[in-house]
matplotlib code that plots the C-alpha trace (Angstrom):
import matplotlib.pyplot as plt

x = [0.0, 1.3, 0.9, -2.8, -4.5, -6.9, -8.2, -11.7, -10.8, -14.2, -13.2, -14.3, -10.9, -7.5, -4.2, -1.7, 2.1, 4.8, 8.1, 11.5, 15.0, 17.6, 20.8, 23.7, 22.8, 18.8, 16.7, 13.5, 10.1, 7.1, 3.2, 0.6, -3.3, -5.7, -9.4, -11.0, -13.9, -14.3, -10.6, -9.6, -9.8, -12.5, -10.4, -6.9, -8.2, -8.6, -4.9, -3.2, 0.4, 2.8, 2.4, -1.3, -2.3, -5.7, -8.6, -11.4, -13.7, -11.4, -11.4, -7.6, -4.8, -1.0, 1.0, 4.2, 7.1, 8.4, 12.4, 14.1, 15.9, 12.4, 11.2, 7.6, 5.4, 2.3, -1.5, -5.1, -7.9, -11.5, -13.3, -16.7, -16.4, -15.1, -17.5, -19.8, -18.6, -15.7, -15.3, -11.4, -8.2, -4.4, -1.9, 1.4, 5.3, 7.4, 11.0, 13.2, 16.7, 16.9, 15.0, 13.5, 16.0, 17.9, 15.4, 15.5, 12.4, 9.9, 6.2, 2.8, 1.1, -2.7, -3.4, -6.4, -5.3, -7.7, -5.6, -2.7, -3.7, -2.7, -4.7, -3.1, 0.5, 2.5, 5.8, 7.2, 10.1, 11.9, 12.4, 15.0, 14.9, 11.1, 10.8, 7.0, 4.8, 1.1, 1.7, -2.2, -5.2, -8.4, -11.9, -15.4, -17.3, -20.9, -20.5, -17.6, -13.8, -11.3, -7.5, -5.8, -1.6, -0.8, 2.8, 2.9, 6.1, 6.7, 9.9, 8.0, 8.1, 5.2, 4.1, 4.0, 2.0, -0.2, -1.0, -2.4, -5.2, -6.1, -4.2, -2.7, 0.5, 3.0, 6.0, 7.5, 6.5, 6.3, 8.2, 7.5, 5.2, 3.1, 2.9, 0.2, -3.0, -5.1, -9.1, -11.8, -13.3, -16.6, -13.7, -13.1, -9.8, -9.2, -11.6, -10.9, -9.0, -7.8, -4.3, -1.7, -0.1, 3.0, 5.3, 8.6, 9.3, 13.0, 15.5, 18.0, 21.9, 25.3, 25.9, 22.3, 21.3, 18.8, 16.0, 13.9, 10.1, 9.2, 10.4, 8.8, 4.9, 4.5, 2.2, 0.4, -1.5, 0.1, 3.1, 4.1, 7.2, 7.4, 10.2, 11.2, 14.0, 15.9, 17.9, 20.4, 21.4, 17.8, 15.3, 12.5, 14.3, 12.0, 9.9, 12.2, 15.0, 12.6, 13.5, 11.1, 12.7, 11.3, 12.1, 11.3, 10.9, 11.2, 11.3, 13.2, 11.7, 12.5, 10.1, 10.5, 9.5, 11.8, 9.9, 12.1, 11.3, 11.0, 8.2, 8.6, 6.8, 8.0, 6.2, 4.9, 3.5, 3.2, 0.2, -0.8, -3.3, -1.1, 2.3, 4.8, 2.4, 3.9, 2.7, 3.4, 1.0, 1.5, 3.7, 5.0, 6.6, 6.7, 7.3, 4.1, 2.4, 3.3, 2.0, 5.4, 5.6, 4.6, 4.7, 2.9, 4.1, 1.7, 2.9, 0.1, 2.0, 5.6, 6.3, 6.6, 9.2, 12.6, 14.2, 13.4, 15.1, 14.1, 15.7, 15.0, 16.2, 16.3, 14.3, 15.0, 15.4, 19.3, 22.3, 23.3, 22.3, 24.9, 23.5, 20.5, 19.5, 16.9, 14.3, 12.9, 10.0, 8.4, 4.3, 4.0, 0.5, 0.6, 3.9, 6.0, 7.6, 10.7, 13.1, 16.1, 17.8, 20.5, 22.8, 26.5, 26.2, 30.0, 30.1, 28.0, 25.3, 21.6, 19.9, 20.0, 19.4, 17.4, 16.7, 17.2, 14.2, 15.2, 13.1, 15.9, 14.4, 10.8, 11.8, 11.5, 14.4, 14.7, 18.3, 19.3, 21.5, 22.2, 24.4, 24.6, 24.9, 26.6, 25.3, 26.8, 30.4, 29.5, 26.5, 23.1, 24.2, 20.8, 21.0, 18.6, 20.6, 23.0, 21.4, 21.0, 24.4, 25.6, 23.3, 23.2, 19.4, 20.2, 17.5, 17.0, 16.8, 15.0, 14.4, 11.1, 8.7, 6.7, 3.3, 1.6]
y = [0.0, 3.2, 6.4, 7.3, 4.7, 2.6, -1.0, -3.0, -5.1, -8.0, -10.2, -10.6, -10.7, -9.2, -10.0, -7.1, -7.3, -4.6, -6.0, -5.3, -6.9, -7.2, -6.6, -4.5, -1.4, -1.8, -0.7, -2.3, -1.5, -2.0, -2.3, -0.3, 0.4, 3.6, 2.9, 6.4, 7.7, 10.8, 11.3, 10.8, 8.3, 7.4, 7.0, 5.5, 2.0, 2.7, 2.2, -1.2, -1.5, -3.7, -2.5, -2.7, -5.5, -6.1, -3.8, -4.1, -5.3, -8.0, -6.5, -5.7, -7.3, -6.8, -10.2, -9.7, -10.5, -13.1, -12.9, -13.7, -12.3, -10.3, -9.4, -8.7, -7.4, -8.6, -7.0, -9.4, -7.3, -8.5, -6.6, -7.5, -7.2, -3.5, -1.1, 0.8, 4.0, 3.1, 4.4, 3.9, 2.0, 3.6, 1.0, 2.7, 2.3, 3.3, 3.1, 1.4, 3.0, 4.5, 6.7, 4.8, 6.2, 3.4, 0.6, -1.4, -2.9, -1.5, -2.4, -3.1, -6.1, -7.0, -11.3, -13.3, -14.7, -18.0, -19.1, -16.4, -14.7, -11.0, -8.5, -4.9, -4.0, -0.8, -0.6, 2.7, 4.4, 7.8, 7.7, 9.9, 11.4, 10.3, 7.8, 6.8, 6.5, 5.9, 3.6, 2.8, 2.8, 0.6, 2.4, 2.3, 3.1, 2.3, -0.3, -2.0, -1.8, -0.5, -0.1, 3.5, 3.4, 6.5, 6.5, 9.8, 10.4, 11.9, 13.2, 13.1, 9.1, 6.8, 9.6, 12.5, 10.7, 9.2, 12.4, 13.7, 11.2, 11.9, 9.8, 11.0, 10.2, 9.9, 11.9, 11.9, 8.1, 7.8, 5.3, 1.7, 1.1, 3.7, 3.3, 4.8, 3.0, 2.5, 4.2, 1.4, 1.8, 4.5, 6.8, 9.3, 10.7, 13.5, 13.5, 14.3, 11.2, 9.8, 8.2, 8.6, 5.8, 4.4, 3.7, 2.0, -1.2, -2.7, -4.5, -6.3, -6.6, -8.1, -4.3, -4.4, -7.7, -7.7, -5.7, -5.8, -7.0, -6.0, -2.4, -1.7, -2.7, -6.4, -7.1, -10.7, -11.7, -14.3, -13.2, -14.5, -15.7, -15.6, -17.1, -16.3, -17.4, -17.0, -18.5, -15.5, -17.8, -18.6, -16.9, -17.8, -20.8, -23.9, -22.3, -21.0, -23.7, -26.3, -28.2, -28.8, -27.9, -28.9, -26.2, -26.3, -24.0, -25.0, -24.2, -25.4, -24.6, -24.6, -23.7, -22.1, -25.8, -27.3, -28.9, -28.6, -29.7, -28.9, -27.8, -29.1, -30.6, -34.0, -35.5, -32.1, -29.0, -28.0, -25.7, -22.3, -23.2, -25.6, -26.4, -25.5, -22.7, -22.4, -24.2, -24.4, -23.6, -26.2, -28.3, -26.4, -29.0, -27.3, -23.5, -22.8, -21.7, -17.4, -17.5, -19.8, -21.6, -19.6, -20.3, -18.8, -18.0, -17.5, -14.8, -14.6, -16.9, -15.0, -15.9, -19.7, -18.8, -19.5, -19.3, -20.4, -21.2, -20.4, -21.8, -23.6, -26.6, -28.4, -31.7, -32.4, -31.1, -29.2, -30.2, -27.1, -23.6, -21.7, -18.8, -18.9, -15.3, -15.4, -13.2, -13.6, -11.4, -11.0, -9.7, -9.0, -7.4, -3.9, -3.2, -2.9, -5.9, -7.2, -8.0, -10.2, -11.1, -13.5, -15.1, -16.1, -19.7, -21.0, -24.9, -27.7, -26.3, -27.3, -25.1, -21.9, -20.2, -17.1, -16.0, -16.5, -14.9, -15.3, -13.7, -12.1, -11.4, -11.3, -9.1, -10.6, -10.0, -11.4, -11.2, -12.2, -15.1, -15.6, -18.8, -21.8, -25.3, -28.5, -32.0, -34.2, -35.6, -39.2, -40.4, -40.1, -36.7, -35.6, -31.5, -30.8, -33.0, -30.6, -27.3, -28.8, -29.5, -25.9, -24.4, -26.6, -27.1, -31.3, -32.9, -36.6, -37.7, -40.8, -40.9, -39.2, -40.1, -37.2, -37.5, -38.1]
z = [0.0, -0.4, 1.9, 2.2, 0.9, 2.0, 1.7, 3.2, 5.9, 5.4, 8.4, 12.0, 13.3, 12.1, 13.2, 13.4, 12.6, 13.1, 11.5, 10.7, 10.2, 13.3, 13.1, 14.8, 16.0, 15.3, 18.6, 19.9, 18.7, 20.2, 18.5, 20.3, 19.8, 20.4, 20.6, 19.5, 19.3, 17.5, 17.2, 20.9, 23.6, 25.5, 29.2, 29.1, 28.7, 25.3, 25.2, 24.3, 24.8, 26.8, 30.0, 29.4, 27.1, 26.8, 26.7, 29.0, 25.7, 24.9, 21.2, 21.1, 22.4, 23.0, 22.1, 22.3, 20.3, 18.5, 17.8, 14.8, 11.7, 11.2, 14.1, 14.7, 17.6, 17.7, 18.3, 17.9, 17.1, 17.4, 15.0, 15.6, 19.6, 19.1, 20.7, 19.0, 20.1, 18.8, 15.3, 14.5, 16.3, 15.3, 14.9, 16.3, 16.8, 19.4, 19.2, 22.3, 23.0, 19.0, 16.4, 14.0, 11.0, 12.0, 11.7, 8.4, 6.7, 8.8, 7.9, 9.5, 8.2, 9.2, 8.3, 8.3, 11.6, 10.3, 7.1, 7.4, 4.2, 3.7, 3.8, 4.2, 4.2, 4.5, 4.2, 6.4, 4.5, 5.0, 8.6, 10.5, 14.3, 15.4, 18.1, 17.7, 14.1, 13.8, 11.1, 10.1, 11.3, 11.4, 10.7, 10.3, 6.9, 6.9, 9.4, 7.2, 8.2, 6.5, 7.1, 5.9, 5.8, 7.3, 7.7, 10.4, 12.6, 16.2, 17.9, 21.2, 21.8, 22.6, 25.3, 23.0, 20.8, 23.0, 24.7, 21.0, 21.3, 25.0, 27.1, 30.8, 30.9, 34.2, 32.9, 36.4, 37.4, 41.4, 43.5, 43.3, 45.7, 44.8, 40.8, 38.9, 38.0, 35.1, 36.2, 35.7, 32.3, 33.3, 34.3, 31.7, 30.9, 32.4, 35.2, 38.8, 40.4, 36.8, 37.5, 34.7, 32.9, 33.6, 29.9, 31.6, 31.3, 32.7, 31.1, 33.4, 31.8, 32.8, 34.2, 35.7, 36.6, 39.4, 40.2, 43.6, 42.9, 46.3, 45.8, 42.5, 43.8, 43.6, 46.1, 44.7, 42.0, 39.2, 37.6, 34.2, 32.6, 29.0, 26.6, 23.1, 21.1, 17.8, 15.7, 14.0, 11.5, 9.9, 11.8, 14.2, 16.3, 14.5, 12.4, 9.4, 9.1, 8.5, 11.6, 14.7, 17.8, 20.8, 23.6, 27.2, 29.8, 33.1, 36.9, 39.8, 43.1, 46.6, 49.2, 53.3, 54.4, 52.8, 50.2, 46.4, 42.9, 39.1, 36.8, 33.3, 30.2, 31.3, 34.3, 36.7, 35.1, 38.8, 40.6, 41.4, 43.9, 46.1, 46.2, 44.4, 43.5, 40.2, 36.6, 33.3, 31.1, 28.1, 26.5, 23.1, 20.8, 17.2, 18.4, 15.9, 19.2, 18.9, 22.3, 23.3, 26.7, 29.7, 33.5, 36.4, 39.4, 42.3, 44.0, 46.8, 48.4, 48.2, 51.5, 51.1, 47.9, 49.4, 45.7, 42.1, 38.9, 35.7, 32.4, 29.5, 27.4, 24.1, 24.3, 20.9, 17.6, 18.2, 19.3, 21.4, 21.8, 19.4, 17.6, 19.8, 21.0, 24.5, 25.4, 29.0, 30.0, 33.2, 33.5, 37.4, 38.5, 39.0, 37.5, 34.3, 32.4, 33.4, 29.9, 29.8, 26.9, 26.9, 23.7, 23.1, 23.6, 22.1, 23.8, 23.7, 26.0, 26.1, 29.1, 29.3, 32.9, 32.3, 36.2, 39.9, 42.2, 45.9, 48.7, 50.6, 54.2, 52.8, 49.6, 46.7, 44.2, 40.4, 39.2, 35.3, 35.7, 31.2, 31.7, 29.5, 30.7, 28.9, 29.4, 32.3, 30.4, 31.8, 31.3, 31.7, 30.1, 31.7, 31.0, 34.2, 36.0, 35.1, 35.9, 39.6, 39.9, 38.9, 41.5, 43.9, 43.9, 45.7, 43.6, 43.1, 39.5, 37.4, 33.9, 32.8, 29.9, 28.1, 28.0, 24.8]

ax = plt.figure().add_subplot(projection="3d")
ax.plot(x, y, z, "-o")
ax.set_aspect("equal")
plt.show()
C-alpha cells in the first residue's frame, strides 16, 4: 500500500504485525493500539500496549514479540467485539533506545489470523529522528472496516504521541510502591482522580542484573514468565530452518519448608493453587504456538518462595544452543515488564538459565542469571541434572517419559 491509501478489511478478526529486520545497531520497537472515538480516547483504557495488554472489551490485544531475523510485535484485534462507540483504532510504533532512522524494513502487516492470508501492508520508509509513528489505522465506513496506511512520525516518543489522542501520561512516574493506575473503564480521561499511565518497562543486563520486585509494587497476584527465542542464523528458532525444535521452559523450586522440585513438560506442570504454587502452562513441541511456553508463578503466596530457577532446554530437535538469542519477560500485576535477553552460547550447551528470584528477608528479588549449561560428560548426560548440579538445587533424579 502506499501512503494514504486505504483497503476493506471484510473479516471478523485481524491480526496485526509490526516487523522489521535485526541486526547491529537496530533498537526495539514496540506495537501499540488507540481505541478512538471521535478522534480521541475514550479513558486511558482505550490504550493497548505492553504495560497494558488487553482492553477491558477484549477486542484488542498486546502479544508480544516473536524474535528472529524479522522481528515482529504482535497486536489481535476483534473486529466485531469492538464497541460501537468506537469508530477507528491507530496502529502505532514506538522506538526502544533508538530513532527509527535506523530501523531497516519497517512495515505493519494485518493477516487473516484463520488461514494467514494478507490483507493490508504498508511498508514505512523515510524515517529519520522520530521515536513513535502511527503507522495505520483501522476504521469504520458504513459499518464495514477498512485499514488506511498512514505513515505519520513523532519526535515526542510513545508519550508524546499518545497524549495527542487523550491519554494521561506519568512523565514523572512515582516510587515503586506507589505506581500509577489504570481508572476502571466508566472513568473518563481527564476526570478528577484519573491516574496517569505508567510507559517504563525494565530490562536487566550483565551491568544491571537484578532488580527488587518488592520495591517496584508487587504485592500478589500471578506473575508470568514468558520465553522467546531465535535463531540469527535462519530466523525464528523452528519455524524458518525447516527443523522442529522442541524447547522447554522450566522451573526449579525450593520452598521455606523445605519442600524442592521442578516444573517441566516431562512429568509435573506443577500448581498455582497448592504447592509449588507455580505451573506451566503447556507443553510447546513445534514453536508454531506465537503465544510460546509460559509459567505462572503464584505470588500470593511469596512468603513460602525460598528461591526459584528459571531456564529452558532443548528436548530435541538441536544439538546445542549456538546462535540462539533469548528473550525472557516478566508480567508481574501492578507493575511494568521485566526484559532479559541472553545469547553467546559457544560450547556444547543445552539449558540456558534465564533468572534466579530469591526472597531475601521477605523481599523478593529477580536477578538475570544468562548462563549456559553443557550435558553431564558421563552419562546419563541428563541436562537438568546438570542445571541442579551448577546451583546446587540437591535434587534426586530418574528418567522421565513425556506425556503423549
Amino acid at each position: 500500500m502506499m501512503k494514504g491509501a486505504n483497503v476493506a478489511v471484510p473479516l471478523a478478526a485481524v491480526r496485526v504485525e509490526l516487523g522489521w529486520r535485526s541486526g547491529p545497531g537496530v533498537p526495539d520497537a514496540d506495537a501499540s493500539a488507540l481505541l478512538l472515538a471521535g478522534g480521541k480516547v475514550r479513558s486511558d483504557n482505550d490504550f493497548v500496549f505492553y504495560n497494558q495488554p488487553a482492553h477491558p472489551s477484549g477486542a484488542v490485544r498486546h502479544e508480544g514479540k516473536q524474535q528472529g531475523a524479522t522481528v515482529l510485535d504482535l497486536l489481535s484485534v476483534q473486529l466485531d467485539r469492538v464497541e460501537a462507540q468506537i469508530d477507528s483504532i491507530v496502529i502505532a510504533a514506538s522506538a526502544d533506545g533508538g530513532t527509527f532512522g535506523q530501523f531497516h524494513g519497517l512495515y505493519v502487516r494485518l493477516v487473516d489470523p484463520a488461514g494467514g492470508a494478507e490483507v493490508a501492508r504498508f511498508d514505512s520508509t523515510g524515517a529519520s529522528t522520530e521515536t513513535a509513528f502511527v503507522l495505520g489505522e483501522l476504521y469504520r465506513r458504513q459499518g464495514a472496516w477498512k485499514f488506511r496506511a498512514v505513515g505519520q512520525g513523532y519526535d515526542t516518543g510513545l508519550s508524546g504521541l499518545a497524549t495527542d489522542f487523550g491519554i494521561s501520561v506519568d512523565e514523572d512516574p512515582a516510587p515503586a510502591a506507589q505506581q500509577p493506575i489504570t481508572p476502571p473503564p466508566t472513568q473518563q480521561s481527564g476526570q478528577a482522580g484519573d491516574r496517569p499511565i505508567n510507559m517504563t518497562k525494565l530490562s536487566l543486563t550483565k551491568d544491571a542484573p537484578s532488580a527488587s520486585l518488592t520495591k517496584r509494587g508487587v504485592t500478589g497476584g500471578t506473575m508470568r514468565v514468558n520465553l522467546n527465542w531465535s535463531n540469527g542464523k535462519s530466523g525464528l528458532f523452528g519455524k524458518k530452518s525447516g527443523t522442529t525444535v522442541d524447547l522447554d521452559l522450566c522451573c526449579m523450586w525450593e520452598l521455606t519448608n523445605g519442600n524442592k522440585g521442578l516444573v517441566h513438560a516431562v512429568g509435573n506442570f506443577g500448581s498455582l493453587e497448592t504447592e509449588p504454587y507455580v505451573r506451566l502452562d503447556k507443553d510447546d513441541r513445534t514453536g508454531d504456538d506465537d503465544a510460546g511456553e509460559n509459567l505462572h508463578i503464584n505470588l500470593d503466596h511469596v512468603g513460602d518462595f525460598r528461591r526459584l530457577l528459571v531456564y529452558a532446554n532443548i528436548y530435541e530437535g538441536a544439538s546445542d544452543l549456538r546462535g540462539v538469542q533469548a528473550t525472557a519477560t516478566l508480567h508481574p500485576v501492578g507493575s511494568p515488564p521485566i526484559e532479559m535477553k541472553v545469547d553467546g552460547c559457544n560450547d556444547n550447551s543445552r539449558a540456558i538459565v534465564l533468572a534466579l528470584i530469591e526472597n531475601i528477608g521477605g523481599e523478593l528479588v529477580v536477578r538475570r542469571e544468562g548462563v549456559f549449561v553443557p550435558p553431564p560428560a558421563e552419562p546419563p548426560h541428563w541436562v537438568n541434572q546438570a542445571v541442579d548440579q551448577a546451583y546446587g538445587w540437591g535434587l534426586s533424579w530418574v528418567a522421565g517419559k513425556r506425556k503423549s
